[in-house]
Steps between C-alpha positions, in 0.01 A plus 500: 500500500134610622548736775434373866309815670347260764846485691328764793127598263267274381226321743516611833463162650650133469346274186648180517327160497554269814620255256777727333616648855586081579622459219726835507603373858559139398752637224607816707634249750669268261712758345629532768599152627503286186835379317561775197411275231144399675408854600463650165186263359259639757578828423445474123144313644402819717604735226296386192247276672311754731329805384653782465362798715477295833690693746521529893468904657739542725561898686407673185687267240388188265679210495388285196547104527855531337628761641506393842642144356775720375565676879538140617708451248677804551582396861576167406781678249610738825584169682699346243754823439505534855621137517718435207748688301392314161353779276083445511505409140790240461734681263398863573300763298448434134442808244151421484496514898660848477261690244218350653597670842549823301187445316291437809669820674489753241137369410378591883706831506384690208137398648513626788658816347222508220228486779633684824261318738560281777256273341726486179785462796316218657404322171857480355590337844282189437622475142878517678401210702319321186783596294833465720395260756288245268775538244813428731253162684485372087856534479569350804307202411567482129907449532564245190330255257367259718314785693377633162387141449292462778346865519375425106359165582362670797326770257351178261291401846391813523401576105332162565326593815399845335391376119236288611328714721512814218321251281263442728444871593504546092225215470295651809611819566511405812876571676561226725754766692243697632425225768850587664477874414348775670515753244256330184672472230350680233477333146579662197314466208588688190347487133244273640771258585578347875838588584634205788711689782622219760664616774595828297267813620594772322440374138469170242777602326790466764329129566514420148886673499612307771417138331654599145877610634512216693434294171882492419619381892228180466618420175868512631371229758357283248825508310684460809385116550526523863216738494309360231165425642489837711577661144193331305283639815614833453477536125171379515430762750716770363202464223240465710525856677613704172151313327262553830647894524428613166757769458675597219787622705504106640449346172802724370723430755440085392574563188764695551620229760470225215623693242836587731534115543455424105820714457749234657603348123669847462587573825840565386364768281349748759704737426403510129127494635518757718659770229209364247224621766659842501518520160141377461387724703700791350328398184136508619553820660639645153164391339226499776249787523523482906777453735604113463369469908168484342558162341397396891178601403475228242544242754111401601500130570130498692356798421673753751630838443881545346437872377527636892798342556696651203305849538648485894863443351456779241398753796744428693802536232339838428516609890773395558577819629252437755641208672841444418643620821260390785246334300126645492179500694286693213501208208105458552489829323723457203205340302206209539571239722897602544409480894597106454870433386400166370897436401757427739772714353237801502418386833873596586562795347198668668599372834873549516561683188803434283714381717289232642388401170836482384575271817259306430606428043838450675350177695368383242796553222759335809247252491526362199872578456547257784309250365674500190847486609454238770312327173831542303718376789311136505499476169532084428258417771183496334267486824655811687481663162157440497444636820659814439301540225163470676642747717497735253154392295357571860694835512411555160106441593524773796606751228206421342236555781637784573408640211121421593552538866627686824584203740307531835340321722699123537694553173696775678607157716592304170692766325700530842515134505588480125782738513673259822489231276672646232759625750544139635491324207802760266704475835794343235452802266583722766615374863872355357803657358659181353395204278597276814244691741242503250486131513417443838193726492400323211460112617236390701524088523138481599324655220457356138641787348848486679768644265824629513645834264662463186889470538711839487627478138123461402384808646849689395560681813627391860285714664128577474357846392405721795 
């Protein structure tokens, strides 16, 4: 993720809008009081639908608009282990939830011991916060389907909220967020072409990002029924901020998003898939003149640059020396324009070195193993199928931003977000150790996609894989 050195640096004063700072307190204050499955909608709202960058000054350290949602949350999650024995995430700690805390702590560590500084100190401090505290408030509030349910339909508002106004700004490059922002947001125009930004500061491409992995999740409501209209919304928007942000990275991650959910005919086939694309790629390596990473450079949907992104993956395989223990500070000098990682999974290795970025392929792989066996285990009921599988076209779409793309700014949020889902939602792949307790995670009367697991004899074991 983009590194957060504003956690104790940055402007030496407070820059939030009076409208944010109600809003922040309106929200702040709900966390708090609000039943569990209300609480979590406002939240999403303050996260993606105020700029990023406003931020309150407080005895030396910055406090950005979800941050200090996340302290109320925080105490709000203090209260309820003070008064209940329950574990804070209904059936405890999944594997995702553990190498994400490992991720998140090795990540800071190696930082701070890269740097030395109390600055580096104080930054990895407010990415602990970000990291540990937003991440256990998602997991607290994301517990099982019909939590996933609403937090997606929750995120079509939103898309439908943001689209319009990035076609707008597109249209009139005029950013309609600057009138609650007090840092301008600065437009990006590349190749001659007007890159919409929304609410997201830093760059056009995490805006454009953040509507195509969602693509998968909206069409999951539209297949759901229940969620059908909210679905259409969001599929039309999904489209609307990938068009309006004119990124190839965003246009990739679409396609890659569609392309993910065209594969369900032979879903039972992954496997077979999966050993092709090594093999494929085996093959193109045997016969290209350049490392096969520079196929990325290929990809040019609207006239951007793929050449720096594979070039910044090259340099960094060759130093790898350089960074594989704490990371490295000195990439702006391994070549032009290697000061910006522009990949997530460079992004890692240069700020944790190999063992965060082998934290952080971990997530992902548990990820989609996950997925596939709670898949497997509902095999027969067509709509929780289905669901599963969006799951992983919208997993699958990550991958493929990442490749164009370090997240930061509010896509930091929805990866931490992203990854609580999963966790929820592959609770029967890993919370039970029988058939018998794997079916009562797995119903949930008031959805449409309420199933139950295959029998015992059709899986061919009593107990589930741990």
């Amino acid at each position: 993720m983009g590194q957060d050195f504003h956690f104790g640096g940055g402007a030496a004063g407070s820059t939030m809008h009076p409208v944010v700072m109600v809003l922040v307190l309106i929200v702040s204050v709900g966390v708090l009081i609000l039943p569990r499955r209300l609480a979590f909608a406002p939240v999403l709202f303050i996260a993606f639908l105020t700029p990023f960058g406003e931020q309150l000054y407080v005895g030396g350290f910055h406090f950005y608009t979800i941050r200090i949602v996340i302290l109320a949350g925080c105490a709000r999650l203090v209260w309820v282990k003070a008064s209940s024995s329950k574990p804070l995430f209904g059936v405890g700690l999944s594997p995702i939830d553990r190498t994400f805390f490992l991720w998140a702590f090795f990540r800071a560590v190696t930082f701070i011991l890269l740097y030395r500084a109390g600055g580096a100190v104080i930054a990895q401090i407010g990415f602990w916060l970000d990291a540990y505290g937003g991440y256990m408030l998602f997991r607290y509030f994301i517990q099982d389907k019909e939590d996933i349910f609403r937090a997606v339909k929750t995120m079509s508002i939103i898309a439908a909220i943001l689209a319009p106004c990035m076609l707008f700004e597109y249209l009139t490059h005029i950013n309609v967020f600057n009138f609650i922002s007090t840092n301008p947001i600065v437009p990006w125009v590349r190749e001659g072409r007007f890159r919409a930004q929304g609410t997201f500061t830093e760059n056009s491409i995490t805006a454009g990002a953040f509507g195509a992995v969602l693509l998968p999740l909206f069409y999951w409501l539209w297949k759901s029924g229940k969620g059908k209209l909210a679905g259409i919304i969001g599929l039309a928007a999904s489209t609307v901020i990938v068009f309006t942000s004119v990124a190839s990275t965003a246009a990739m991650a679409y396609l890659g998003a569609i392309f993910a959910l065209l594969l369900w005919p032979i879903r039972n086939r992954m496997r077979t898939v999966r050993w092709s694309t090594v093999l494929a790629v085996i093959c193109l390596a045997l016969v290209m003149k350049a490392p096969v990473w520079f196929l990325i450079a290929r990809v040019d949907f609207v006239g951007g640059h793929g050449w720096d992104r594979a070039e910044m993956i090259d340099v960094t395989i060759r130093h790898f020396p350089d960074w594989w223990l704490l990371g490295s500070k000195d990439n702006a000098t391994w070549g032009n324009d290697t000061w910006d990682s522009v990949n997530q999974f460079v992004a890692e290795a240069l700020t944790g070195g190999l063992i965060s970025l082998v934290l952080f392929v971990t997530l992902i792989t548990r990820g989609f193993s996950l997925i596939g066996i709670a898949r497997k285990y509902s095999e027969g009921e067509r709509d929780t199928e289905w669901f599963y599988w969006c799951l992983g076209a919208a997993l699958f779409a990550n991958l493929m931003a990442f490749t164009g793309v370090d997240y930061m700014d509010m896509m930091e949020d929805w990866w931490f977000i992203f990854l609580a889902i999963i966790s929820a939602a592959t609770i029967p792949a890993w919370a039970p150790k029988t058939i018998e307790e794997a079916q009562s995670y797995v119903g949930f009367p008031q959805l449409p996609f309420t199933t139950s697991l295959p029998p015992a004899p059709l899986l061919g074991r009593s107990r589930l894989p741990r």
